[in-house]
Short mmCIF file of the C-alpha atoms (twelve columns), coordinates in Angstrom:
data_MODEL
# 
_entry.id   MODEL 
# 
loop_
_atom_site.group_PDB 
_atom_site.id 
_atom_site.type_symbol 
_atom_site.label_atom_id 
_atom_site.label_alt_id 
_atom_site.label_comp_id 
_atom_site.label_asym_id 
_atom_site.label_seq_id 
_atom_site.Cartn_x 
_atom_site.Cartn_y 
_atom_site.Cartn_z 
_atom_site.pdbx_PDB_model_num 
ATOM 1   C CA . UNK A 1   80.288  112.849 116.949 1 
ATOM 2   C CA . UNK A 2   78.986  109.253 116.907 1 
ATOM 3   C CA . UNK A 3   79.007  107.280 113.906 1 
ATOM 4   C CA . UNK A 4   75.815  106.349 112.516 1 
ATOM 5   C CA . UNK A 5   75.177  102.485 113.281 1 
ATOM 6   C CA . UNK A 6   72.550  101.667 110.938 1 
ATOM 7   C CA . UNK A 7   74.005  103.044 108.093 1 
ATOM 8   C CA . UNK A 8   77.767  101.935 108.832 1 
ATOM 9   C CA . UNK A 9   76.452  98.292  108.660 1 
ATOM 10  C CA . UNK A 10  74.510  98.783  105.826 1 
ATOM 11  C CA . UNK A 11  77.375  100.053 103.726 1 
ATOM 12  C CA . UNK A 12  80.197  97.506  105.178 1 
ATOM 13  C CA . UNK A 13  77.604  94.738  104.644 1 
ATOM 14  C CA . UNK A 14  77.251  95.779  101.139 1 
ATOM 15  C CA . UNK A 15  80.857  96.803  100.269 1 
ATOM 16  C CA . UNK A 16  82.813  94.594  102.514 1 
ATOM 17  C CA . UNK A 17  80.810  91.166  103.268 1 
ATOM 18  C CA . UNK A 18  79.371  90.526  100.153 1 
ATOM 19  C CA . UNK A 19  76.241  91.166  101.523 1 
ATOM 20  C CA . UNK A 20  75.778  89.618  104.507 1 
ATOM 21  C CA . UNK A 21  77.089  89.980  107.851 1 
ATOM 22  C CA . UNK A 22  77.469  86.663  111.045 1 
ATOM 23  C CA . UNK A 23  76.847  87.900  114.211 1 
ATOM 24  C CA . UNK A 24  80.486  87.441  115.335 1 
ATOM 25  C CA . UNK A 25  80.922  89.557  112.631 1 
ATOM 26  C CA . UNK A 26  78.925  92.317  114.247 1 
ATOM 27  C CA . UNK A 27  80.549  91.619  117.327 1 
ATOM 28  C CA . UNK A 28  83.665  92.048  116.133 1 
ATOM 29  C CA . UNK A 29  82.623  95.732  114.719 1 
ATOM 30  C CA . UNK A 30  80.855  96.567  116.962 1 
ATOM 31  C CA . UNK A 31  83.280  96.131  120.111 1 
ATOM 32  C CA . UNK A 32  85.800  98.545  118.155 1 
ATOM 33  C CA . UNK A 33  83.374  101.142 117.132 1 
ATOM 34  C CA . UNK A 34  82.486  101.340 120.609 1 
ATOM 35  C CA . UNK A 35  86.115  100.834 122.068 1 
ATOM 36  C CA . UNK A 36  86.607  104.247 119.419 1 
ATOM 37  C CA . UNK A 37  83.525  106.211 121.092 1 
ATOM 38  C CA . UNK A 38  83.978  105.669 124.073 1 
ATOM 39  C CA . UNK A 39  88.105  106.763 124.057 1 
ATOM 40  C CA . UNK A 40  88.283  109.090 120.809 1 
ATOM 41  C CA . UNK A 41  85.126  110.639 119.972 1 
ATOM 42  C CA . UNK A 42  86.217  113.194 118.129 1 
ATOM 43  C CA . UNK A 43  89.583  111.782 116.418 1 
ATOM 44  C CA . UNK A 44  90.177  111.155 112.780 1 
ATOM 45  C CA . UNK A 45  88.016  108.818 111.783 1 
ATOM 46  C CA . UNK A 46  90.439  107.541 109.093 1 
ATOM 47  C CA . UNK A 47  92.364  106.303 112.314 1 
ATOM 48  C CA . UNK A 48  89.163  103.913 112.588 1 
ATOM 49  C CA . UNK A 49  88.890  103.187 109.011 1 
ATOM 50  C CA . UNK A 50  92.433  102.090 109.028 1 
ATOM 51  C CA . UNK A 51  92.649  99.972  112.176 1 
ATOM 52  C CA . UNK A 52  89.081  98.463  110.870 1 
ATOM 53  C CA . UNK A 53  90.953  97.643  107.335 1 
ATOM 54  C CA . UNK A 54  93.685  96.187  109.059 1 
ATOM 55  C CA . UNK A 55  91.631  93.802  111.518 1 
ATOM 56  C CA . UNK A 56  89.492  92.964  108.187 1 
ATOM 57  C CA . UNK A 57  92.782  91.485  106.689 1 
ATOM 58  C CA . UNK A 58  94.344  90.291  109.917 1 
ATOM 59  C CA . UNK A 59  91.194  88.160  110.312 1 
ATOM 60  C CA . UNK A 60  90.152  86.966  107.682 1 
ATOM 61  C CA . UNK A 61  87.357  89.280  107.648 1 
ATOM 62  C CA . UNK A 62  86.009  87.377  110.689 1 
ATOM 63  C CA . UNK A 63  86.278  90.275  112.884 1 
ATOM 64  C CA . UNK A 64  87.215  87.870  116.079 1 
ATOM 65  C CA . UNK A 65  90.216  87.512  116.939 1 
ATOM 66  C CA . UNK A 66  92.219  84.942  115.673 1 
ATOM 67  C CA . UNK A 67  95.018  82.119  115.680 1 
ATOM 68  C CA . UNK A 68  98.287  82.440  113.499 1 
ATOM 69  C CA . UNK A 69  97.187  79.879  110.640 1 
ATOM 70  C CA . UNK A 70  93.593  80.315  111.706 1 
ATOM 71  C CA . UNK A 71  93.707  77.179  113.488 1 
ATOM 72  C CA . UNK A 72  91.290  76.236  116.071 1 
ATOM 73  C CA . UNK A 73  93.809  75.513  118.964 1 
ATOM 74  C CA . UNK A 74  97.177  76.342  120.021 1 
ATOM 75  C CA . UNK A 75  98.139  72.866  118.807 1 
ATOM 76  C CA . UNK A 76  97.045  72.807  115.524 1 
ATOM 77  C CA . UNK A 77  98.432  75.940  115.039 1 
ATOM 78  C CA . UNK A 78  102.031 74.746  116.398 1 
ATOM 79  C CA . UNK A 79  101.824 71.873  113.903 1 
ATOM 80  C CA . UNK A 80  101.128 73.634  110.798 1 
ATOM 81  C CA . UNK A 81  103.664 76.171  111.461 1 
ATOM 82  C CA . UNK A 82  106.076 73.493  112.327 1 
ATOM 83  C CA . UNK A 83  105.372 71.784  108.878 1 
ATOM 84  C CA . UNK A 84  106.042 74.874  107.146 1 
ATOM 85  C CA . UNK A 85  109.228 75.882  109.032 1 
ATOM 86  C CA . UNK A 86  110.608 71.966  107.867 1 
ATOM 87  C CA . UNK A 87  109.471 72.723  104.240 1 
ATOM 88  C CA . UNK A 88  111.186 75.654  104.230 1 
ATOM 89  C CA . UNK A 89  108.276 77.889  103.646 1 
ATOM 90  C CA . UNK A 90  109.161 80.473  106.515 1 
ATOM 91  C CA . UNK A 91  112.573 81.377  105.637 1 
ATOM 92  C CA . UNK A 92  112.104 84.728  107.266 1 
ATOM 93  C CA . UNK A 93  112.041 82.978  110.542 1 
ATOM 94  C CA . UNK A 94  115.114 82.202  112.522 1 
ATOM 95  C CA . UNK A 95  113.773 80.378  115.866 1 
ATOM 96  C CA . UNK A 96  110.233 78.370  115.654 1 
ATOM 97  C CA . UNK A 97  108.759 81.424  118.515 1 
ATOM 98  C CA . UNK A 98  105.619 79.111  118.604 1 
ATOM 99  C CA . UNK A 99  106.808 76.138  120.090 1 
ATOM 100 C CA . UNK A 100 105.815 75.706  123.532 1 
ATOM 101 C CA . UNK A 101 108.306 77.123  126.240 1 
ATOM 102 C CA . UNK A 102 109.319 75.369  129.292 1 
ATOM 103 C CA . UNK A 103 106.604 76.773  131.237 1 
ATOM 104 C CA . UNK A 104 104.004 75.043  128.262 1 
ATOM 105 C CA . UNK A 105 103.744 78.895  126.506 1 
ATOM 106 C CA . UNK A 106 103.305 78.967  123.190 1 
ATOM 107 C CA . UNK A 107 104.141 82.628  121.356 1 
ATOM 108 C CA . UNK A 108 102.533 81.880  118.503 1 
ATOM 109 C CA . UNK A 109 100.252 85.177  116.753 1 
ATOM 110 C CA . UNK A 110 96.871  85.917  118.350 1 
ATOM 111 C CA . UNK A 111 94.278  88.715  118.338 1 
ATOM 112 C CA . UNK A 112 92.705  91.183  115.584 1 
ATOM 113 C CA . UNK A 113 96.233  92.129  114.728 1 
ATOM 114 C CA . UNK A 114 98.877  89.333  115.211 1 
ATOM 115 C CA . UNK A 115 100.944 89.567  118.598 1 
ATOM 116 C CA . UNK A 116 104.142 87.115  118.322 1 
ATOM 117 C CA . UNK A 117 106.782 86.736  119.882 1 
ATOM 118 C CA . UNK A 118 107.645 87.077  124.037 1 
ATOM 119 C CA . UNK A 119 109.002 89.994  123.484 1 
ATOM 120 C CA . UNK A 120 106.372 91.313  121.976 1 
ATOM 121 C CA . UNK A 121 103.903 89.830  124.585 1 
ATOM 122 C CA . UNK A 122 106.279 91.211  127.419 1 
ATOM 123 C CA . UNK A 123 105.588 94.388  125.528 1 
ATOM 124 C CA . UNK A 124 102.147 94.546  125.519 1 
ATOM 125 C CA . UNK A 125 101.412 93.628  128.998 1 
ATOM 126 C CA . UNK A 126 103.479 96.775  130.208 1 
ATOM 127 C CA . UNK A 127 102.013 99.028  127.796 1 
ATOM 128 C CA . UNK A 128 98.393  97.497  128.583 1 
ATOM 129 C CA . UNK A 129 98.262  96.433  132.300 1 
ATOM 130 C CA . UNK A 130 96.746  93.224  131.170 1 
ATOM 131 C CA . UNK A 131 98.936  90.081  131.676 1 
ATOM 132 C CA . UNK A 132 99.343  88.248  128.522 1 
ATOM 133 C CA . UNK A 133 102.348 87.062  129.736 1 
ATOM 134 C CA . UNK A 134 101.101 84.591  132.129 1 
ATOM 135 C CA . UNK A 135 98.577  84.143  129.697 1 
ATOM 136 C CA . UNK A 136 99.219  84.492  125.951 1 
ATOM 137 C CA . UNK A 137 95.989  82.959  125.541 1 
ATOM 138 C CA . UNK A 138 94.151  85.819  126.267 1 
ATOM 139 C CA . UNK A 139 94.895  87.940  123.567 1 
ATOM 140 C CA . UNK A 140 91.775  85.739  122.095 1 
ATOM 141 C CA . UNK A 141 89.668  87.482  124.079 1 
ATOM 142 C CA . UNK A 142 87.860  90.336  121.821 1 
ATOM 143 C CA . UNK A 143 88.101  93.516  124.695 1 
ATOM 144 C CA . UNK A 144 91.645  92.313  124.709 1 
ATOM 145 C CA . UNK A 145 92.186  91.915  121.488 1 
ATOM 146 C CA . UNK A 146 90.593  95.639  121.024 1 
ATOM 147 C CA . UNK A 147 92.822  97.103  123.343 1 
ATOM 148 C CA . UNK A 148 96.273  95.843  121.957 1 
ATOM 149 C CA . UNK A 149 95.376  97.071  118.636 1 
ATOM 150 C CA . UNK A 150 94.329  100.129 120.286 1 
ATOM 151 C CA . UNK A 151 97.523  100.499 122.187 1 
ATOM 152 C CA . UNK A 152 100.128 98.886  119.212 1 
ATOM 153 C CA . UNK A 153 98.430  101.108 116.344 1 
ATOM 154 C CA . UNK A 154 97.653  104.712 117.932 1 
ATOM 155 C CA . UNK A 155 100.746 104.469 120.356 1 
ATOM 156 C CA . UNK A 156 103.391 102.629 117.954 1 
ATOM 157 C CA . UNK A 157 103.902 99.602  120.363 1 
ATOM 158 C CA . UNK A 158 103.735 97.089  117.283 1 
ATOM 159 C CA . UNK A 159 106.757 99.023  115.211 1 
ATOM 160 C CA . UNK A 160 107.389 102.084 116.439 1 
ATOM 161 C CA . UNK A 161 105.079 103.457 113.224 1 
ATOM 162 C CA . UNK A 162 101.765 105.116 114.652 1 
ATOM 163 C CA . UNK A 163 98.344  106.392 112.700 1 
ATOM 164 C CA . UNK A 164 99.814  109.974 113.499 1 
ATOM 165 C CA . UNK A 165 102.420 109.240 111.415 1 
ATOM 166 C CA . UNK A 166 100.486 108.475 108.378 1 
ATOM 167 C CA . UNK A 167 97.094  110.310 108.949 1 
ATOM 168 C CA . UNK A 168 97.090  114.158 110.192 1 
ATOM 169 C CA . UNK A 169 95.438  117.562 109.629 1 
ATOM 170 C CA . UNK A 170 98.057  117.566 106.631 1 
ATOM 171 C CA . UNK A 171 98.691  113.830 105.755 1 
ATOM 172 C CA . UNK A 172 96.798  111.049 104.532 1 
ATOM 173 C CA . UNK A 173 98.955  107.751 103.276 1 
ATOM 174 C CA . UNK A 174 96.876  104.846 103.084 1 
ATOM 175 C CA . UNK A 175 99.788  102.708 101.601 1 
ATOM 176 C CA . UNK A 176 102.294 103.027 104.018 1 
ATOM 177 C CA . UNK A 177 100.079 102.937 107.256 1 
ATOM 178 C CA . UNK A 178 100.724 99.308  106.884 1 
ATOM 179 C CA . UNK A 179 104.065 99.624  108.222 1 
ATOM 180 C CA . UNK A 180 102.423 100.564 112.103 1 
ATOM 181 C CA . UNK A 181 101.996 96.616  111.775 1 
ATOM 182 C CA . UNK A 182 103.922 95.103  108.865 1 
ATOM 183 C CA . UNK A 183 106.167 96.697  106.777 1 
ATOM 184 C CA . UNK A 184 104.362 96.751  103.240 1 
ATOM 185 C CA . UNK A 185 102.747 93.421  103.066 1 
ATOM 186 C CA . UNK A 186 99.005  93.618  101.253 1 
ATOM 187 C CA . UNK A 187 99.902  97.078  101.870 1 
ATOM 188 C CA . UNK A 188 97.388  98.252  98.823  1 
ATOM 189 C CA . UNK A 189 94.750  95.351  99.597  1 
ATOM 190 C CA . UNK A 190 94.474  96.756  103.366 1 
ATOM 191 C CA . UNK A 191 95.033  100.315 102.325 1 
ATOM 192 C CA . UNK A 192 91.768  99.252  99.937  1 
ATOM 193 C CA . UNK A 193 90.050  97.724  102.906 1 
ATOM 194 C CA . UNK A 194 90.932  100.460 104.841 1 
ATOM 195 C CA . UNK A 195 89.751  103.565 102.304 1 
ATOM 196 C CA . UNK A 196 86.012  101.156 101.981 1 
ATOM 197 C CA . UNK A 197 85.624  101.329 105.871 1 
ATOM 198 C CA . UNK A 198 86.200  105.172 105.760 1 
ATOM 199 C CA . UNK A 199 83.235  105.801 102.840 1 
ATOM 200 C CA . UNK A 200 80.731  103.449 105.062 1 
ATOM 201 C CA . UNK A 201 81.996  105.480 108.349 1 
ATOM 202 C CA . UNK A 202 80.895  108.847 106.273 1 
ATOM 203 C CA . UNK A 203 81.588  113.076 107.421 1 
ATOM 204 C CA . UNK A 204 85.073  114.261 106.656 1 
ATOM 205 C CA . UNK A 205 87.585  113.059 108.697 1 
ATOM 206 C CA . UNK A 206 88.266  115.842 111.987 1 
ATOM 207 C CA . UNK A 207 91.754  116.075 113.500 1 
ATOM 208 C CA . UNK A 208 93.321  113.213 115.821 1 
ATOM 209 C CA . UNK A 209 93.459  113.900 119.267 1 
ATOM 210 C CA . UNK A 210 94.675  110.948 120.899 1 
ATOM 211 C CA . UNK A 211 98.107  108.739 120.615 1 
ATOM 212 C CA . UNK A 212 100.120 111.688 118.784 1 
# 
């Protein structure tokens, strides 16, 4: 069942963006609404309502995909974090992953949901076929970007958590989706994000029938 485009952005412009909507913006939408078409058709929509919450928060509501920090380059990026790892604002973090590796590779976040990490990079490119590990840099690109959310939040690449887990013919858990990406961080705000994109997306949600 395809989702009605006209109104879809007429509610998310409304409820969402305050309005008014950037054509990136609509990019940005658009690509996953038709990345969700064209693969899952007749899923559970709250699937797509959750992985649009989630990209809403993960960018910044820019719907592009984006830098850790939101920086404009890889370099700003890796200074900023560096200035917060030597105020001690990142205590969580152990190693500085963003710094540039030997082979000038920085593993600093990218994309609609942030990848970090090599690992996690290494990861991706086996479970996607696309080689972000010769090239980090093009988890920027938005098909890219697309398809690792895609692939980290229906198949459980980012945690081992999946939108089976939370959303089924007999569960809905808005809250703890947030762990397919980040434990409970802005678990609520996203969940809230999440629950507006479902309302615009309208018709009860149908089964899942892909990534469980």
């Amino acid at each position: 069942m395809a989702i009605d485009r006209k109104v879809f952005f007429d509610r998310v412009r409304e409820r969402l963006f305050d309005g008014r909507l950037r054509q990136a913006q609509v990019d940005g939408l658009t690509a996953i609404l038709d990345r969700w078409e064209a693969e899952m058709p007749t899923g559970d929509r709250r699937w797509l309502a959750y992985m649009l919450g989630t990209a809403h928060h993960e960018t910044g509501r820019t719907m592009q995909a984006v830098r850790e920090t939101f920086a404009a380059s890889d370099e700003r990026a890796i200074a900023i974090l560096d200035k917060a790892f030597r105020d001690g604002r990142l205590a969580f973090v152990r190693a500085p992953y963003w710094r540039k590796d030997r082979d000038g590779r920085s593993w600093l976040g990218r994309g609609l949901v942030q990848l970090t990490h090599k690992a996690n990079y290494q990861r991706m490119t086996q479970e996607t076929g696309i080689d972000l590990v010769a090239d980090p840099a093009r988890a920027m690109e938005l098909s890219v970007a697309v398809t690792v959310m895609f692939t980290g939040m229906t198949g459980g690449a980012f945690t081992g958590r999946r939108l089976a887990d939370y959303f089924s013919p007999g569960r809905e858990d808005w809250i703890n989706a947030r762990r397919i990406v980040n434990g409970t961080e802005r678990a609520a705000l996203v969940a809230g994000y999440a629950r507006a994109y479902h309302a615009a997306i309208g018709d009860t949600a149908q089964p899942a029938r892909c990534g469980q």
